[in-house]
N, CA, C and O atoms as CSV, one atom per row, in Angstrom:
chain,resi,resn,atom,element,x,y,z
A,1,UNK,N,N,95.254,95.288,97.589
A,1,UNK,CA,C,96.192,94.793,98.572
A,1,UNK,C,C,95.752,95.189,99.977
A,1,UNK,O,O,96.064,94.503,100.951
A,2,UNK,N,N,95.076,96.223,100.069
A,2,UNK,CA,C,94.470,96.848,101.541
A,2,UNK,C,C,93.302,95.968,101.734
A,2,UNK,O,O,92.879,96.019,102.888
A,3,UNK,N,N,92.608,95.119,100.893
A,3,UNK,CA,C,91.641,94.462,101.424
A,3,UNK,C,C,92.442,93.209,101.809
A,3,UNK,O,O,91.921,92.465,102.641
A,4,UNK,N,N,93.489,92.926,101.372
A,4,UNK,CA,C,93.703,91.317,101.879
A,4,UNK,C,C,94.651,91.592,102.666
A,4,UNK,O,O,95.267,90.544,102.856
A,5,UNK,N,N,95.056,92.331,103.166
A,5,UNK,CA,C,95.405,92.676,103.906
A,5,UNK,C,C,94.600,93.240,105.521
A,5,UNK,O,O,94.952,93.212,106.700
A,6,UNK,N,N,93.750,93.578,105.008
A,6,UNK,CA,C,92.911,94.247,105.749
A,6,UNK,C,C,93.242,95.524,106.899
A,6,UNK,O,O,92.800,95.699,108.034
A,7,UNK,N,N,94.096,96.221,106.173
A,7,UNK,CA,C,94.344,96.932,106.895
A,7,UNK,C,C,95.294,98.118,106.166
A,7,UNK,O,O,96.078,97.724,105.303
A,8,UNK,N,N,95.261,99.280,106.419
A,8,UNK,CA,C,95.487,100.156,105.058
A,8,UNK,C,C,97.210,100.214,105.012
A,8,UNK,O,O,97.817,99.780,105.991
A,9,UNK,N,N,98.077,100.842,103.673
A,9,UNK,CA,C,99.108,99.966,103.370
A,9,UNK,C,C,99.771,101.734,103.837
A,9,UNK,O,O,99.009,102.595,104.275
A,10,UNK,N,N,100.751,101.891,103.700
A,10,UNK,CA,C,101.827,103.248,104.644
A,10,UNK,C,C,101.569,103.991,103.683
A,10,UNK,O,O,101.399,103.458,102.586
A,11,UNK,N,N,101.481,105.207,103.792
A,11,UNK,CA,C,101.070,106.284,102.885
A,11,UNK,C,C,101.376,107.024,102.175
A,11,UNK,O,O,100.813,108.040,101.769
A,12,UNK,N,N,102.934,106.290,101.805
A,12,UNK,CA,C,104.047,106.658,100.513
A,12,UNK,C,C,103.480,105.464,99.521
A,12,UNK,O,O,103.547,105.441,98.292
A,13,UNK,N,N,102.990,104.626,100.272
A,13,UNK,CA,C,102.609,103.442,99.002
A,13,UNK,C,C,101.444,104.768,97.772
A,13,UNK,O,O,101.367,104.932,96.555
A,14,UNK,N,N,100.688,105.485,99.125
A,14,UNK,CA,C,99.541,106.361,98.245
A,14,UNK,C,C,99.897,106.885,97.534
A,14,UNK,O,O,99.320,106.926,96.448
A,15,UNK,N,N,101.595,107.893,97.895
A,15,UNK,CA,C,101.913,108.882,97.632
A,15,UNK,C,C,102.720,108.796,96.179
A,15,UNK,O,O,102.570,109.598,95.258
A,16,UNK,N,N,103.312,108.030,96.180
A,16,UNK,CA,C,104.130,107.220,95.123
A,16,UNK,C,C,102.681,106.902,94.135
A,16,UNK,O,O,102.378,107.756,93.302
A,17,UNK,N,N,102.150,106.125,94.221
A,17,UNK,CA,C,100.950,106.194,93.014
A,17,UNK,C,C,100.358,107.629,92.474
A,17,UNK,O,O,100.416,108.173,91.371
A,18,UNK,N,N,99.845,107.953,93.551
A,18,UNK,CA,C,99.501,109.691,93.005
A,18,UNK,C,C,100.098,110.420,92.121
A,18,UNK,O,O,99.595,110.798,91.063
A,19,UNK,N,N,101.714,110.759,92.698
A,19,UNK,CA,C,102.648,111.207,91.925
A,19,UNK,C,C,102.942,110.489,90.467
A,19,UNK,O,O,103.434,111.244,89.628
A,20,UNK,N,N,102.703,109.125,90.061
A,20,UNK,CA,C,102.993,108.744,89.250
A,20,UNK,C,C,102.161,108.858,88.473
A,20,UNK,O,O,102.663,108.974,87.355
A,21,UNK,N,N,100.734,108.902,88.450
A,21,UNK,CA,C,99.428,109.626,87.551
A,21,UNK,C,C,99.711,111.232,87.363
A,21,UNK,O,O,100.097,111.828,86.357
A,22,UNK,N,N,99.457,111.629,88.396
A,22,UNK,CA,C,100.467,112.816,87.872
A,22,UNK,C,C,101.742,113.444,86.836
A,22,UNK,O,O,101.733,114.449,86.125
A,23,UNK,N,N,102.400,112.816,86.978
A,23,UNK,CA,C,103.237,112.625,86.262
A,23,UNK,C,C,102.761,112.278,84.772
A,23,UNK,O,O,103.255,112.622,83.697
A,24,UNK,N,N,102.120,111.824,84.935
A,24,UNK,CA,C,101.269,111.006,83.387
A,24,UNK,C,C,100.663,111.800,82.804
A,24,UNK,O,O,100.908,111.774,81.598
A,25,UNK,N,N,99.583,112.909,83.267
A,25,UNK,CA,C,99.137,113.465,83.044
A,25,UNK,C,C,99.699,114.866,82.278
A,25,UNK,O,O,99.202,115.516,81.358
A,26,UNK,N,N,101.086,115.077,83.135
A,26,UNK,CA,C,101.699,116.154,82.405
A,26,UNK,C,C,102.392,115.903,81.397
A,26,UNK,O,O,102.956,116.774,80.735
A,27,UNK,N,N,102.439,114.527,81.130
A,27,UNK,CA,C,103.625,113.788,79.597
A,27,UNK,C,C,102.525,114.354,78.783
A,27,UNK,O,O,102.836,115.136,77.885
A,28,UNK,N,N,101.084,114.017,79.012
A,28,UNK,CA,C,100.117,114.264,77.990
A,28,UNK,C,C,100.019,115.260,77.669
A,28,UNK,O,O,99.918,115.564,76.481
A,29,UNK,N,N,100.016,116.075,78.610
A,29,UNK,CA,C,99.380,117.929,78.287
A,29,UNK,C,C,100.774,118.474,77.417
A,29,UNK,O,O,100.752,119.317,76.520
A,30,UNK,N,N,102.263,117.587,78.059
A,30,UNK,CA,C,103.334,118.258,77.297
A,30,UNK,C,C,103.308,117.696,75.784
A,30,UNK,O,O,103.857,118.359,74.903
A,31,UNK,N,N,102.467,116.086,75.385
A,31,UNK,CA,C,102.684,115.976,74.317
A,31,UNK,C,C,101.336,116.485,73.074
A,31,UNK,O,O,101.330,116.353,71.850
A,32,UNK,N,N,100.368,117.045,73.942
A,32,UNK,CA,C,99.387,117.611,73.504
A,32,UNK,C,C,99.831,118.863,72.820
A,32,UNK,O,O,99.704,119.045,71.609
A,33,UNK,N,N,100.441,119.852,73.788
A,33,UNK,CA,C,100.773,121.137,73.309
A,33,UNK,C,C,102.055,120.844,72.232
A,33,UNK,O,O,102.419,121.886,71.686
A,34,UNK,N,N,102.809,119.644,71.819
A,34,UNK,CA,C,103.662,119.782,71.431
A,34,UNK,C,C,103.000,119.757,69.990
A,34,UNK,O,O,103.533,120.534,69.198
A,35,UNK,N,N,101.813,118.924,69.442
A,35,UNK,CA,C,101.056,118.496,68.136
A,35,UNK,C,C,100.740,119.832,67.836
A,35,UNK,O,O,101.259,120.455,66.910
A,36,UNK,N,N,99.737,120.364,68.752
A,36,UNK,CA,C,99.099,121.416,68.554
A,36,UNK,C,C,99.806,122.701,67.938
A,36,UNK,O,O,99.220,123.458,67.164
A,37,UNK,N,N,101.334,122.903,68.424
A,37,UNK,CA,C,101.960,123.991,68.224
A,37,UNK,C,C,102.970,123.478,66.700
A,37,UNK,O,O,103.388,124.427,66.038
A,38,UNK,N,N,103.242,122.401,66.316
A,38,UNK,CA,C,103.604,121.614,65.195
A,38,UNK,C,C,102.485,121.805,64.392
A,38,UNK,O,O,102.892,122.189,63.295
A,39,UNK,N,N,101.051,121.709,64.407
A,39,UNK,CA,C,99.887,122.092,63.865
A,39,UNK,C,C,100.158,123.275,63.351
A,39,UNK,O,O,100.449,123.460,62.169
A,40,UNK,N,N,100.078,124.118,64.194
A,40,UNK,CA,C,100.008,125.794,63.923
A,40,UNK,C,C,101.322,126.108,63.027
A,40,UNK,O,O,101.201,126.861,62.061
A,41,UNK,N,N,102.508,125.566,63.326
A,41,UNK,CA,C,103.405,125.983,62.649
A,41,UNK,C,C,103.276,125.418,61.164
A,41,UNK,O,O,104.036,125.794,60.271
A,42,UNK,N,N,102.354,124.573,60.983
A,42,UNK,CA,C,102.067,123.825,59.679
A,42,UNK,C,C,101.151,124.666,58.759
A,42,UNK,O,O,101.428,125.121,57.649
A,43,UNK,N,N,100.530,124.723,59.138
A,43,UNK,CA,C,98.721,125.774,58.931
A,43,UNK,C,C,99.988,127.210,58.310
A,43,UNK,O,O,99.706,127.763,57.247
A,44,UNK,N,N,101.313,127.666,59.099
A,44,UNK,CA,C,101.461,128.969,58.660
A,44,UNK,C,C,102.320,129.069,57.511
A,44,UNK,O,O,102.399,130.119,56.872
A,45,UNK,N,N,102.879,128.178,57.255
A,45,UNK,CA,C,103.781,127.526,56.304
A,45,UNK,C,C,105.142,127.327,57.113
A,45,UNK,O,O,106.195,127.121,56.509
A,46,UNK,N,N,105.105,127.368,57.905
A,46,UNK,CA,C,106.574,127.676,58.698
A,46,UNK,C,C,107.273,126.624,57.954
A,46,UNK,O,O,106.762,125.977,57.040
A,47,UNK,N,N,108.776,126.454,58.508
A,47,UNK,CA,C,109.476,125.349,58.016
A,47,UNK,C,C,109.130,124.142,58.970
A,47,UNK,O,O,108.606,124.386,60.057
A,48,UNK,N,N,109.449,122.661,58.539
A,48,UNK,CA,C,108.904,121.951,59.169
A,48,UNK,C,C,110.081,121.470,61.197
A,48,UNK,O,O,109.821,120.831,62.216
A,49,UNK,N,N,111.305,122.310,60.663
A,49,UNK,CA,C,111.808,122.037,62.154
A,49,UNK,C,C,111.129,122.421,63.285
A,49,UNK,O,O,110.497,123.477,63.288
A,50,UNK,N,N,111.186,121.552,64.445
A,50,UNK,CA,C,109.992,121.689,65.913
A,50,UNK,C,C,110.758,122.225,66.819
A,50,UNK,O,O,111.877,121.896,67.212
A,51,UNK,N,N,109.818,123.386,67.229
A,51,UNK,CA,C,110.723,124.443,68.471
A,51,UNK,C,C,111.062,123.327,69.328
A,51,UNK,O,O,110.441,122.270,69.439
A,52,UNK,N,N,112.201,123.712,69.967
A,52,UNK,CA,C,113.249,122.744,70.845
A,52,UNK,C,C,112.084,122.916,71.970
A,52,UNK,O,O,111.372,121.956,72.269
A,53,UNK,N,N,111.984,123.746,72.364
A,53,UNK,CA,C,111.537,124.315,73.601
A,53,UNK,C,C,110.082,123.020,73.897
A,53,UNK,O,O,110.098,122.242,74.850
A,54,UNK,N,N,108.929,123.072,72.831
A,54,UNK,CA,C,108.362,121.644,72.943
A,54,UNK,C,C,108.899,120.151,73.760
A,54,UNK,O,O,108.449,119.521,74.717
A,55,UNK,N,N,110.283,119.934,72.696
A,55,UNK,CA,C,111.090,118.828,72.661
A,55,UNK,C,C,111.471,118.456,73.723
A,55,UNK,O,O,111.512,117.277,74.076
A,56,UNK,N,N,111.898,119.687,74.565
A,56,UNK,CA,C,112.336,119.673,75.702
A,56,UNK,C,C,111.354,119.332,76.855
A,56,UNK,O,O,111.362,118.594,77.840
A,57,UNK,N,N,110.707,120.005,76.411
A,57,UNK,CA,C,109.590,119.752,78.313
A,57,UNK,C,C,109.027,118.203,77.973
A,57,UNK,O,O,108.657,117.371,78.801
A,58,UNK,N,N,109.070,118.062,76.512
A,58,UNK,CA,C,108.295,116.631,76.719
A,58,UNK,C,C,109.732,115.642,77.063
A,58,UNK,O,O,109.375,114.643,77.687
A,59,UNK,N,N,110.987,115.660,76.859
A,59,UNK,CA,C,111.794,114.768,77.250
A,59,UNK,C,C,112.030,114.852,78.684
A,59,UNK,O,O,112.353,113.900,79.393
A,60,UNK,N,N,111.847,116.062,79.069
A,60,UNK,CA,C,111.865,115.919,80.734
A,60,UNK,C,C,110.552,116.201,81.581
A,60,UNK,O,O,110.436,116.627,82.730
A,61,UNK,N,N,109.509,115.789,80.550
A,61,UNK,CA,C,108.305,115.459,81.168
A,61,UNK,C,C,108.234,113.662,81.767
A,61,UNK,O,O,108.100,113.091,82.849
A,62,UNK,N,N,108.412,113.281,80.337
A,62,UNK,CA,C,108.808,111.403,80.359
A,62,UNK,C,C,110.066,111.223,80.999
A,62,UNK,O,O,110.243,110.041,81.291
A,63,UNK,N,N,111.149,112.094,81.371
A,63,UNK,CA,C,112.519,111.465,82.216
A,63,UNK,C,C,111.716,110.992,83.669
A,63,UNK,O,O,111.805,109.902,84.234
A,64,UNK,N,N,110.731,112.441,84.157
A,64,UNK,CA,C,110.105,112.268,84.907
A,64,UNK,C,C,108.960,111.156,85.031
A,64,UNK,O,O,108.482,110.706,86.072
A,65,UNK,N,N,108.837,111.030,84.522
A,65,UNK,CA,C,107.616,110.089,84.277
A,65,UNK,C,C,108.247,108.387,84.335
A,65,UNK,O,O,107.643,107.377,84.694
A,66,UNK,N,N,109.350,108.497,83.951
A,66,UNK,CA,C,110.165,107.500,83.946
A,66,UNK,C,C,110.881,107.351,85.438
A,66,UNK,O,O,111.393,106.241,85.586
A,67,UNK,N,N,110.977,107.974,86.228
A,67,UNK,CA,C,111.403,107.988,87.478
A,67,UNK,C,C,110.205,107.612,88.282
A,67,UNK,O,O,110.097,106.545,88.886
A,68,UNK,N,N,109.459,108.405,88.254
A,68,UNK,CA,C,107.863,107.848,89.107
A,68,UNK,C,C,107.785,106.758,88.719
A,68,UNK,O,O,107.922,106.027,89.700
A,69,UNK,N,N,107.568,105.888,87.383
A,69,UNK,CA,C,107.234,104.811,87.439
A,69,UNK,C,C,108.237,103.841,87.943
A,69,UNK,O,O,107.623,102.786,88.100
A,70,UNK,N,N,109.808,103.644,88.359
A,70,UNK,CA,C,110.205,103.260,88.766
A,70,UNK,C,C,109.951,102.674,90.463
A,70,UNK,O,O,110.082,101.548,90.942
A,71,UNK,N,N,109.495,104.118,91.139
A,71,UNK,CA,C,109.470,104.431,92.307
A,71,UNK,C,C,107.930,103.454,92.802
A,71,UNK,O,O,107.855,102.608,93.693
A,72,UNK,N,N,106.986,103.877,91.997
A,72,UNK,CA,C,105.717,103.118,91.588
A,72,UNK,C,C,105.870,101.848,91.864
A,72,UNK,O,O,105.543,101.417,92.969
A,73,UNK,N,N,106.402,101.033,90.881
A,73,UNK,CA,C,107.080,99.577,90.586
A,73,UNK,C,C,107.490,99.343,91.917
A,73,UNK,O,O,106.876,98.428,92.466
A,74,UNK,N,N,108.328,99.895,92.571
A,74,UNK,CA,C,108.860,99.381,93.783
A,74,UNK,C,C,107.999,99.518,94.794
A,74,UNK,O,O,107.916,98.528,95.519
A,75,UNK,N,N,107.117,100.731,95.158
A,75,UNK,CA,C,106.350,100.773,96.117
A,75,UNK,C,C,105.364,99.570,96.016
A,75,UNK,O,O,105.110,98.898,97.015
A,76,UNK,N,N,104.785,99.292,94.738
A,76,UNK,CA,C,103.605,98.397,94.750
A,76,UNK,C,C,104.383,97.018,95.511
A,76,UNK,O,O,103.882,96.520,96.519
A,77,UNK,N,N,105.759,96.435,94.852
A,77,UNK,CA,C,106.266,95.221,95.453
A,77,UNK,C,C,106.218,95.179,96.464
A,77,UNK,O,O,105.774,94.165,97.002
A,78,UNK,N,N,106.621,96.185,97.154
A,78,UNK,CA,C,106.567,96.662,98.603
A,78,UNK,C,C,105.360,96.508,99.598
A,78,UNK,O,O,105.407,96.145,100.773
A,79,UNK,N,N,104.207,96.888,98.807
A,79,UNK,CA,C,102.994,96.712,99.392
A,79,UNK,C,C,102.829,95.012,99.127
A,79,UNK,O,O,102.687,94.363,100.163
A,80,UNK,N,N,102.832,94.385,98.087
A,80,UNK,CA,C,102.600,93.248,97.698
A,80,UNK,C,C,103.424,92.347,99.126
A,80,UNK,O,O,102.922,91.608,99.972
A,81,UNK,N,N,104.627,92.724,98.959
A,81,UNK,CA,C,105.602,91.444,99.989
A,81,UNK,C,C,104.686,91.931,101.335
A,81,UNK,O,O,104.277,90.891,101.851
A,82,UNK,N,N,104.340,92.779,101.890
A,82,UNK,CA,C,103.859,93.324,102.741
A,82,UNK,C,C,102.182,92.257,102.810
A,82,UNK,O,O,101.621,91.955,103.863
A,83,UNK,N,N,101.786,91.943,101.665
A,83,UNK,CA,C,100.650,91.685,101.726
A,83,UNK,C,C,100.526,89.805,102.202
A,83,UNK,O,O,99.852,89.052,102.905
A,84,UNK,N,N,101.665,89.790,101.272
A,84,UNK,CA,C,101.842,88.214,101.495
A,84,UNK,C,C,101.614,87.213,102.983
A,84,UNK,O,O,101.918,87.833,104.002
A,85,UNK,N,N,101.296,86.273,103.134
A,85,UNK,CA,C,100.896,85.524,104.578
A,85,UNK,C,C,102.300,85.644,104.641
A,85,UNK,O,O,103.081,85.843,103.710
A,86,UNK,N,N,102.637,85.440,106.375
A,86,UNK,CA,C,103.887,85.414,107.070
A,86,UNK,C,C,104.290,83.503,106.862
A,86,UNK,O,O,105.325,83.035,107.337
């Protein structure tokens, strides 16, 4: 959009994308550690219920993640109507 535009787009458009990879990144690491520690509790015989504490950071990893991409969504339109001929 900055090329057809030709000219660079306001720097919440940046900021808003950034944050939203971000965001992405920590759904992963929260749903990474969540297998891994479900793993271990498997391997020891534990019982098969999953520490909340997992459950948790990953539901308010993705609440988050779900908010950025909202914010995302709108910034890009934003840049887009912005991009459009007058």
């Amino acid at each position: 959009m900055e090329r057809l535009r030709s000219s660079p787009l306001h720097a919440n458009i940046s900021t808003a994308l950034d944050k939203h990879l971000e965001v992405i990144h920590v759904v992963q690491s929260r749903r990474k550690d969540e297998i891994v520690n479900a793993s271990n509790r498997q391997r020891q015989g534990a019982p098969r219920c999953q520490d909340d504490r997992d459950v948790f950071a990953l539901a308010l990893a993705i609440k988050e993640m779900s908010v950025a991409t909202r914010k995302a969504r709108t910034t890009l339109w934003c840049a887009f109507q912005m991009t459009l001929p007058k």
